[in-house]
C-alpha positions as CSV (number, residue, x, y, z in Angstrom):
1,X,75.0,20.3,49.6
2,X,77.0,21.8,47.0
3,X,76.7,18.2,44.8
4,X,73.1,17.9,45.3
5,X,72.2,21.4,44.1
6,X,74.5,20.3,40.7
7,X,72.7,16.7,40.7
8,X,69.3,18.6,40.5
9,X,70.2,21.8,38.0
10,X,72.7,20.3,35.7
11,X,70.9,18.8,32.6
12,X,71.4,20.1,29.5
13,X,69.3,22.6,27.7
14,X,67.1,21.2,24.6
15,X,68.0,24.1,22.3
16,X,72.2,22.6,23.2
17,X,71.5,18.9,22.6
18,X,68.7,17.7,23.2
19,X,69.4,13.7,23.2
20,X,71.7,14.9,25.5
21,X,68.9,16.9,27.6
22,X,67.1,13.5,27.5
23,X,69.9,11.5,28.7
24,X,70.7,13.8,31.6
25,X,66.9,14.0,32.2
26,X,65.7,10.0,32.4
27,X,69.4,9.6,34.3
28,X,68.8,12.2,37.0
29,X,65.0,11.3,37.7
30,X,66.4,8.1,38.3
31,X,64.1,6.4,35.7
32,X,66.7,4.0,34.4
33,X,69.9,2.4,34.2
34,X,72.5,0.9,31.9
35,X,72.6,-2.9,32.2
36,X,76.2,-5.2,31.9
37,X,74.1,-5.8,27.9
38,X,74.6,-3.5,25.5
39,X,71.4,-1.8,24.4
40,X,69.8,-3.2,27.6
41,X,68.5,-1.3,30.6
42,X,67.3,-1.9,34.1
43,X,63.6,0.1,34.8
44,X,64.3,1.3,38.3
45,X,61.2,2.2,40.2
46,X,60.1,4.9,39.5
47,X,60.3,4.1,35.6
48,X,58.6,1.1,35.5
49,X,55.5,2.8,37.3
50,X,55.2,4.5,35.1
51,X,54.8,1.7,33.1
52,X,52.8,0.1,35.0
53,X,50.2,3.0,34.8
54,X,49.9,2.8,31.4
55,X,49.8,-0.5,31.1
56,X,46.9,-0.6,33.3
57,X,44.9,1.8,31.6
58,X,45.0,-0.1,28.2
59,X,44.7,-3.2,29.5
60,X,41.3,-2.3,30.8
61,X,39.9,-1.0,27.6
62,X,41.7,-3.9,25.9
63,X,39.2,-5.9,28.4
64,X,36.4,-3.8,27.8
65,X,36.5,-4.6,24.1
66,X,36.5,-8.3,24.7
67,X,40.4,-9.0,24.5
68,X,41.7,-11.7,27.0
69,X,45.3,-11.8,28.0
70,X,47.5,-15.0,27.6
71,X,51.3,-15.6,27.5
72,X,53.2,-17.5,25.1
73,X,56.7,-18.4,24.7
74,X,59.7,-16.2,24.1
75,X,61.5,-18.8,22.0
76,X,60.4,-19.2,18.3
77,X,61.6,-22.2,16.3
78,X,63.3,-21.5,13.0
79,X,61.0,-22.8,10.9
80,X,58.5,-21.1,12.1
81,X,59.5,-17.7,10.1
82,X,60.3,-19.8,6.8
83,X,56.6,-20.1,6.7
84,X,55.9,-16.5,6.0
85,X,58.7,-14.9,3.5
86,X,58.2,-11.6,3.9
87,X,57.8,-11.7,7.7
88,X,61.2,-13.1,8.6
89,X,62.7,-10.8,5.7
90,X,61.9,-8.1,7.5
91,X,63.1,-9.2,11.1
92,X,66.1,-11.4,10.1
93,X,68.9,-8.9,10.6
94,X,67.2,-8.4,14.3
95,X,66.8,-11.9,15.2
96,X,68.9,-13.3,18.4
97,X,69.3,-17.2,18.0
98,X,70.1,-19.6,20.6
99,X,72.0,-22.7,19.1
100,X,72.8,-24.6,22.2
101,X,71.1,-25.4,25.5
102,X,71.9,-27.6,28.3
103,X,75.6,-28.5,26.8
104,X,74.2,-29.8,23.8
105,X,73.5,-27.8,20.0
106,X,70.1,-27.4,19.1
107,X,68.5,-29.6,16.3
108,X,66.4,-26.9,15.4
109,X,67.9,-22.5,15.9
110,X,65.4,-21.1,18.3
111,X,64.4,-17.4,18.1
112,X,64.2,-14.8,20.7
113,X,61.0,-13.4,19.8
114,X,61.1,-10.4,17.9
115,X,57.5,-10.4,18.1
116,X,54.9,-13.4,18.1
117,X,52.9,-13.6,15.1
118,X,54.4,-17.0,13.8
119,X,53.6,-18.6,17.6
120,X,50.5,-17.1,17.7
121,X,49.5,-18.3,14.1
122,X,51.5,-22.2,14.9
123,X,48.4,-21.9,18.0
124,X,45.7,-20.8,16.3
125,X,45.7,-23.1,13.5
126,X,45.3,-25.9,16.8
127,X,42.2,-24.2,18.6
128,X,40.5,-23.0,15.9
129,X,38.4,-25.9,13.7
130,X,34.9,-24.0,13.1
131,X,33.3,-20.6,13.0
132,X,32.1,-21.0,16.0
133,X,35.5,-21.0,17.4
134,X,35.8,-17.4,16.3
135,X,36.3,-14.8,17.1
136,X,39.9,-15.3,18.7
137,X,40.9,-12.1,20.7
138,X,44.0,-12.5,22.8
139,X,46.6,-10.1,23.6
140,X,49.6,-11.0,25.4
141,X,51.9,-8.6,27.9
142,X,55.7,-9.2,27.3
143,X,59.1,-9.0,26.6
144,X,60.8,-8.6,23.1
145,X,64.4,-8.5,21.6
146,X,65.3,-6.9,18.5
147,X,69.5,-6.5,18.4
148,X,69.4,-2.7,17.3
149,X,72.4,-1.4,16.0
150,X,71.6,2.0,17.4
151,X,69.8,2.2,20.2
152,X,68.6,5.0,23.2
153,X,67.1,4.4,26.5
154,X,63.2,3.7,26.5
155,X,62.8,4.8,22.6
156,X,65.1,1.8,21.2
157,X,66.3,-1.0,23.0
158,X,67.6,-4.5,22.1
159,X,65.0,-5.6,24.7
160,X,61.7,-3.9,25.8
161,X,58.7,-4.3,27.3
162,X,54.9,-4.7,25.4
163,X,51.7,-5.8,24.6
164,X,50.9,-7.4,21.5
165,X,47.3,-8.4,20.3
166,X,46.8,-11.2,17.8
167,X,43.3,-12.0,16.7
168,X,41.4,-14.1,14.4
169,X,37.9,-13.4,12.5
170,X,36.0,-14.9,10.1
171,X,35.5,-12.3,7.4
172,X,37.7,-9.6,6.3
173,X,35.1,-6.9,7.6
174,X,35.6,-8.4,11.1
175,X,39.2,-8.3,11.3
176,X,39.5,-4.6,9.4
177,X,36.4,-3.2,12.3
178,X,39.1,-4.7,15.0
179,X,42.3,-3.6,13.7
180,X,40.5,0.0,13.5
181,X,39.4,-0.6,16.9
182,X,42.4,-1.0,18.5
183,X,43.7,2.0,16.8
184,X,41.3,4.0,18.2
185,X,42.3,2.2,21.9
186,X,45.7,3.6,21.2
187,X,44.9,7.0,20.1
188,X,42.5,7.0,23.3
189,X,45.3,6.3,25.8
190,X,47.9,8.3,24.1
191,X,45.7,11.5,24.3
192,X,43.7,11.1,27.2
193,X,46.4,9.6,29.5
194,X,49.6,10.1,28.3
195,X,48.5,13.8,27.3
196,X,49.8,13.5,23.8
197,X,48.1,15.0,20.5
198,X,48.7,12.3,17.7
199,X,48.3,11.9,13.8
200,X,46.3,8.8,12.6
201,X,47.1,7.3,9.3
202,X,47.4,4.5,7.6
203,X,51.3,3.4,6.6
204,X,52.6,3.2,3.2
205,X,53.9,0.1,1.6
206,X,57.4,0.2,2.0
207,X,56.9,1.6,5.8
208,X,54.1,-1.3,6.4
209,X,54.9,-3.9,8.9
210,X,56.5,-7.1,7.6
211,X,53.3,-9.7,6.0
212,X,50.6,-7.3,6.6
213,X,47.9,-6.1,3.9
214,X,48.1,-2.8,5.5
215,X,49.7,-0.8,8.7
216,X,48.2,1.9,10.0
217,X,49.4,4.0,13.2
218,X,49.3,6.9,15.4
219,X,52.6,9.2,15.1
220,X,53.7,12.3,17.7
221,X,55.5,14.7,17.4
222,X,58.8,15.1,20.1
223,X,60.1,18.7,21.0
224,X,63.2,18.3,18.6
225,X,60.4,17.9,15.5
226,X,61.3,14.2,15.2
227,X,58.4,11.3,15.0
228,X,58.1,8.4,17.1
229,X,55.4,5.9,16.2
230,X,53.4,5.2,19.2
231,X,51.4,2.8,18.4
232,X,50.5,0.3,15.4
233,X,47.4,-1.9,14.2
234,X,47.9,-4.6,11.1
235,X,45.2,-5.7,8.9
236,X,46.9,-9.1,7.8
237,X,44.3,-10.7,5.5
238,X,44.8,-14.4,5.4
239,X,49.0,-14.1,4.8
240,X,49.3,-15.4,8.0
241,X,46.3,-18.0,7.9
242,X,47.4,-19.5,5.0
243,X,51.0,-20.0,6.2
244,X,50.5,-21.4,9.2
245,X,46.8,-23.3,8.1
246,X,44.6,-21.5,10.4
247,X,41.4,-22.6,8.7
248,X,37.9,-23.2,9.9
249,X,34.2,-24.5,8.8
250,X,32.3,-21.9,7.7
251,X,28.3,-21.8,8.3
252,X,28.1,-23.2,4.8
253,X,30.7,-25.8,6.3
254,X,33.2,-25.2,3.6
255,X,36.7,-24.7,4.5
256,X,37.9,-21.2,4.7
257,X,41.3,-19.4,6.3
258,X,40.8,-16.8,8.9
259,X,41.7,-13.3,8.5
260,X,43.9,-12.1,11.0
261,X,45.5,-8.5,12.7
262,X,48.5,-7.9,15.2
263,X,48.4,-4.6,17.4
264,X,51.4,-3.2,19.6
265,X,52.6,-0.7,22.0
266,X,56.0,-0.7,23.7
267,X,57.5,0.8,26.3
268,X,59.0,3.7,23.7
269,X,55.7,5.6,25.1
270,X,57.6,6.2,27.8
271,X,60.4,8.0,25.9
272,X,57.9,10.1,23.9
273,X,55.8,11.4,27.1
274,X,59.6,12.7,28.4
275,X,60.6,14.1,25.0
276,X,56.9,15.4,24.4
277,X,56.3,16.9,27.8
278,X,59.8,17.5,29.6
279,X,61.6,21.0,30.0
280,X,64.8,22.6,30.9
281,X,64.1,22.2,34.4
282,X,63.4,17.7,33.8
283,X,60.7,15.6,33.6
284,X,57.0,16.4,33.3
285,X,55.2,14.0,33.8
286,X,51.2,13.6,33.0
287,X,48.9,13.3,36.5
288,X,47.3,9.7,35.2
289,X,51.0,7.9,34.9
290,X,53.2,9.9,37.6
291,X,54.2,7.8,40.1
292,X,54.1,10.4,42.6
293,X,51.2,12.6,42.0
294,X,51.7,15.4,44.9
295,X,55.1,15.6,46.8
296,X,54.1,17.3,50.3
297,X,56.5,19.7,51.6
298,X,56.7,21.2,55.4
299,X,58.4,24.5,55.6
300,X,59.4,26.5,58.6
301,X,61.6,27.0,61.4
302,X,63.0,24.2,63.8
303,X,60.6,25.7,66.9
304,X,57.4,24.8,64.7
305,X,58.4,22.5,62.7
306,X,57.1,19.4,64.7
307,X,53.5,21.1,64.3
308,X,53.8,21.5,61.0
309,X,55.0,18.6,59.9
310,X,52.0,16.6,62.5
311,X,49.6,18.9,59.9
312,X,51.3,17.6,57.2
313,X,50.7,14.0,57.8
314,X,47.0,14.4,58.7
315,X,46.9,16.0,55.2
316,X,48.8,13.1,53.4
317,X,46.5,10.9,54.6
318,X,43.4,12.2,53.7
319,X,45.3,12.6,50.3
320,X,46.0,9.0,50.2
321,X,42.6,7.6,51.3
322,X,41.4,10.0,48.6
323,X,43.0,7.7,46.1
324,X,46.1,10.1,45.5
325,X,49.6,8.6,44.9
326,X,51.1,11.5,47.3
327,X,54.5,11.5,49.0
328,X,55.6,13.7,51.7
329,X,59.6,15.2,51.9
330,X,60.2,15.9,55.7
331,X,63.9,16.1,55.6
332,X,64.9,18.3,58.4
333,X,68.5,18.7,56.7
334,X,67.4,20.0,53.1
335,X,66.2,23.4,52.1
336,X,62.8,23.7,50.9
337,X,64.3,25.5,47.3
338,X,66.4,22.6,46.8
339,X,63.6,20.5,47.1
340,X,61.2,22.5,45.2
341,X,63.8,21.9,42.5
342,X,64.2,18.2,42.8
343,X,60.4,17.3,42.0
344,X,60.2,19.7,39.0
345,X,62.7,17.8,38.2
346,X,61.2,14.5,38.8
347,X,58.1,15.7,37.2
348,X,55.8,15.4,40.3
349,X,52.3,17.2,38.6
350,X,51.4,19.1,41.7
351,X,53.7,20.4,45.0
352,X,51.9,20.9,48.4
353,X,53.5,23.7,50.5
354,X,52.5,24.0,54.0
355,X,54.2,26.7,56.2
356,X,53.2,27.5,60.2
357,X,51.3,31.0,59.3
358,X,49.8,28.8,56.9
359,X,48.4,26.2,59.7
360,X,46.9,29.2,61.4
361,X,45.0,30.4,58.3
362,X,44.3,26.7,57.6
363,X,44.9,27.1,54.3
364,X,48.2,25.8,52.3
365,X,49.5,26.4,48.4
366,X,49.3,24.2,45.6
367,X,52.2,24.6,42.9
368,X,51.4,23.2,39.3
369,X,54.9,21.3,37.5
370,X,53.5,22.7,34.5
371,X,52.7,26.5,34.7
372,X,54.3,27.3,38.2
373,X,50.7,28.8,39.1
374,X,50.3,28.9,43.3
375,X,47.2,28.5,44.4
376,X,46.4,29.4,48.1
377,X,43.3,26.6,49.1
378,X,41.5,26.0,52.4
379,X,42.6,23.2,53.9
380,X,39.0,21.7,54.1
381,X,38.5,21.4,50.6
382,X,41.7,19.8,50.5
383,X,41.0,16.9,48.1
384,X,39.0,18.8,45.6
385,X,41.4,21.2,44.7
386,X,44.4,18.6,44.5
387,X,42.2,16.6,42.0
388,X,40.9,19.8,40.4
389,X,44.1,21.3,40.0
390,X,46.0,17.3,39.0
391,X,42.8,17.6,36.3
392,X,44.3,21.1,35.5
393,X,47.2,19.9,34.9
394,X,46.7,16.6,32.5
395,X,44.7,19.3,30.5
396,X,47.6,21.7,30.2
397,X,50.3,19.0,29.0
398,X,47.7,18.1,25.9
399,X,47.1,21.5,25.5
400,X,50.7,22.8,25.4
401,X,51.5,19.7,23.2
402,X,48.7,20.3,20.8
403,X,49.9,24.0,20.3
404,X,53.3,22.5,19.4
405,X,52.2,20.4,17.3
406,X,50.0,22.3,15.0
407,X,52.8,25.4,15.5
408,X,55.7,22.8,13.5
409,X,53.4,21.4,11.1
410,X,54.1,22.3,7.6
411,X,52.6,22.0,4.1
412,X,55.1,22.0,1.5
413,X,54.5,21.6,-2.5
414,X,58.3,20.7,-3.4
415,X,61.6,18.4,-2.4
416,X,63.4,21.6,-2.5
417,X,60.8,23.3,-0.2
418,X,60.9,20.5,2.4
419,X,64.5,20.2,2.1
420,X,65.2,23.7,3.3
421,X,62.7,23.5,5.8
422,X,64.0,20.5,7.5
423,X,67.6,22.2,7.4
424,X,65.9,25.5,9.3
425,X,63.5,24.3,11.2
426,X,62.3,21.6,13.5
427,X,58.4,19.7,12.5
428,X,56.5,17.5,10.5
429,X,55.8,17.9,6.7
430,X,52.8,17.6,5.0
431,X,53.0,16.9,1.4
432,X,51.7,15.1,-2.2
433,X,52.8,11.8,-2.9
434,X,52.5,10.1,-6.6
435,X,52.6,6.6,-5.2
436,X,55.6,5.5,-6.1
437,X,58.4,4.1,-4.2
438,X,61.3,6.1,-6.0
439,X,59.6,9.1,-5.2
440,X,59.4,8.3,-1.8
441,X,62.9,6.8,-1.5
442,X,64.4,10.4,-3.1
443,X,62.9,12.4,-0.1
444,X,64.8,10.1,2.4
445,X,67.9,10.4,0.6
446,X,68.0,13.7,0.2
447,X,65.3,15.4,3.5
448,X,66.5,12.3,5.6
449,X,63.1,12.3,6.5
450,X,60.8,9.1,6.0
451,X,56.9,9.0,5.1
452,X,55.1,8.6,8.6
453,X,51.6,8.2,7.1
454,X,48.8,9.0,4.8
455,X,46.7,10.7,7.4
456,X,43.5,9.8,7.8
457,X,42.2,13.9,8.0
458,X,44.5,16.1,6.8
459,X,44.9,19.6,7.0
460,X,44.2,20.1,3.5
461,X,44.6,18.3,0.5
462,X,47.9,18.1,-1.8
463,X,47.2,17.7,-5.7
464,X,50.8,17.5,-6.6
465,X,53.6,14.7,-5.8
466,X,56.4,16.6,-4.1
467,X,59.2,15.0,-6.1
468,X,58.4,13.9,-9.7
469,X,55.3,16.4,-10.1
470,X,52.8,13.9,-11.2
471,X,49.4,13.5,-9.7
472,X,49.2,13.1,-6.2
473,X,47.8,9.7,-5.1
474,X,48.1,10.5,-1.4
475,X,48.8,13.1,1.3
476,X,51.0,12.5,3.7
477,X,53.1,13.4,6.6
478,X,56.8,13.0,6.5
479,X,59.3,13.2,9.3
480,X,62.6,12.5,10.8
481,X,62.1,10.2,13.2
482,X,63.1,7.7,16.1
């Protein structure tokens, strides 16, 4: 007993170290573990359901705005990413090859994908002949490798898991309404399911992805102050249409390249719920992607416990038919503290207590993961209150999140200001920006902090560049980040 109580209460504070907090956390709620590959990891259940959950939910809007799913292959030949310059500049130090197969060496270095624009274009250019062939709207669910030097379960792996939209159009105003589109998607799931506040901006050029026109993305903010991108949409013009001859007949039948955009998520969204939402005490995970959504648990002494736990089951399923993802402890061997401790732990939203004076009041309590509020329900409104209070709940984490958010966001005016800010305090920066890449490189070098993006509403707007003085061109957010 004495080793389960340690398994459940030893994680590291935040304030101590917190990628050391997250380690301990994802590690003890059994989300993950290290593979034989270094920078790899095995999902175990529990983690990948959590995938799954939000993989589901954006795959249906994806649907909903007339995106189709397809699958293409995970090796890329070489040439492929001569035909676009800047593109395989920019992902050429990540690239895995594979030189031989079958005994033999490969005429031709194949790529591991480090993501599918080259494939995608190499296809298009073969189904699409006309305008009326457009648009193309396919997204694909996959696997990607990118061989990270540094790298951190769920946030930053050599593989992970994603989605990745590619989609041809025959105007530029077609493809820029889409690659809005999908960022709206994104910002939609991130909020509203994953129960995290995010900043929507469009990328600068150095920080723009590799052969796009422009970049834009959402950014959130983790409980150390540090950014993780969580989602990206690229306007791409005709850079990839013109490499890889994607052309078509216009109405006027003259000969004209498509304009393209690429979208992506990855599974780092599951890293940035954890280090958005999780506490001291674990995990806390948002009702709409918790694997477990109520954890039932029977208390009493051994003379009722048979009763009470037949109550228990009637009650988990009429959870279940309900549409609940409920589980139900009955372990006659472990205390009900102990347990109480290992789903706050696990981040289960909402604990069900049910006790034998309890049974004859027919009423039990409800426990929220996220303000430790007990509420004492009747037992025939059962399933209102569970989805009233699992509602509660998903509204709380944005809430709480939010309040961070805006609570370590700063405006600054100067290097010097944002400097000693970052060095005392934990947040995002808001601050003018002249345009220029030296300017932008100096507040890396000396804040370590990188431009996020030129938000799309700001707080307020900055006149001055931060660093040289000049004329702002932009205001924007800057961050440490993931």
């Amino acid at each position: 007993m004495s080793n389960d109580k340690q398994f459940v209460t030893e994680i590291t504070p935040q304030s101590e170290d917190f990628s050391r907090w997250y380690i301990d956390t994802i590690k003890k709620a059994d989300l993950m573990d290290y593979s034989p590959v270094r920078g790899c990891i095995v999902f175990k259940p529990d983690g990948y359901e959590i995938w799954e959950h939000i993989k589901d939910n954006m795959d249906r809007r994806f649907k909903e705005t007339g995106h189709r799913n397809a699958y293409f292959p995970m090796f890329i030949p070489e040439s492929f990413f001569q035909k676009e310059k800047e593109h395989v500049e920019g992902f050429n130090p990540e690239l895995p090859w594979v030189t031989e197969a079958g005994g033999e060496k490969l005429e031709e270095r194949l790529a591991i994908r480090p993501t599918s624009e080259t494939i995608f274009g190499h296809m298009y250019s073969k189904w699409i002949q006309s305008y009326r062939d457009l648009p193309v709207m396919i997204n694909q669910w996959a696997n990607v490798v990118r061989w990270e030097k540094r790298t951190m379960p769920f946030l930053r792996t050599s593989e992970f898991l994603w989605q990745e939209g590619h989609t041809a159009h025959e105007n530029e105003e077609e493809a820029r309404q889409e690659t809005m589109q999908m960022l709206e998607v994104y910002r939609e799931v991130v909020e509203e399911v994953l129960a995290i506040p995010v900043i929507m901006g469009q990328k600068t050029k150095s920080e723009k992805f590799a052969g796009a026109v422009d970049t834009f993305s959402i950014e959130a903010m983790m409980k150390d102050g540090r950014a993780v991108q969580a989602g990206t949409s690229h306007y791409m013009g005709t850079n990839f249409a013109k490499a890889f001859e994607i052309q078509y007949l216009n109405r006027e039948n003259v000969l004209e390249f498509a304009h393209t955009t690429s979208w992506g998520t990855s599974t780092r969204l599951i890293g940035a719920m954890i280090m958005v939402h999780g506490d001291d005490r674990g995990l806390a995970l948002p009702p709409k992607v918790a694997p477990t959504q109520v954890i039932i648990i029977p208390i009493g002494p051994p003379k009722t416990r048979d009763q009470v736990v037949g109550r228990a089951d009637e009650l988990f399923a009429e959870l279940k038919k309900a549409g609940v993802r409920v589980k139900m402890d009955d372990r006659s061997d472990v205390r009900p503290g102990w347990k109480f401790n290992e789903y706050e732990m696990r981040g289960v939203p909402v604990r069900l207590e049910i006790g034998p004076r309890d049974m004859e009041n027919g009423v039990c309590v409800l426990v929220s993961r996220i303000t430790g509020e007990k509420k004492v329900i009747q037992q025939d409104n059962l399933t209102e209150e569970v989805q009233a209070m699992l509602e509660q709940v998903q509204k709380d984490m944005f809430e709480r999140a939010q309040s961070f958010l805006q609570e370590h966001f700063y405006s600054v005016d100067t290097l010097e200001e944002m400097k000693a800010l970052m060095e005392e305090k934990r947040g995002f920066s808001l601050a003018g920006w002249c345009g220029s890449e030296v300017c932008e490189d100096k507040v890396k070098e000396v804040t370590g902090a990188t431009s996020r993006n030129i938000p799309f509403e700001p707080s307020e707007e900055k006149h001055t560049c931060l660093v040289c003085g000049q004329k702002a061109e932009h205001t924007v957010v800057f961050a440490r980040a993931y």
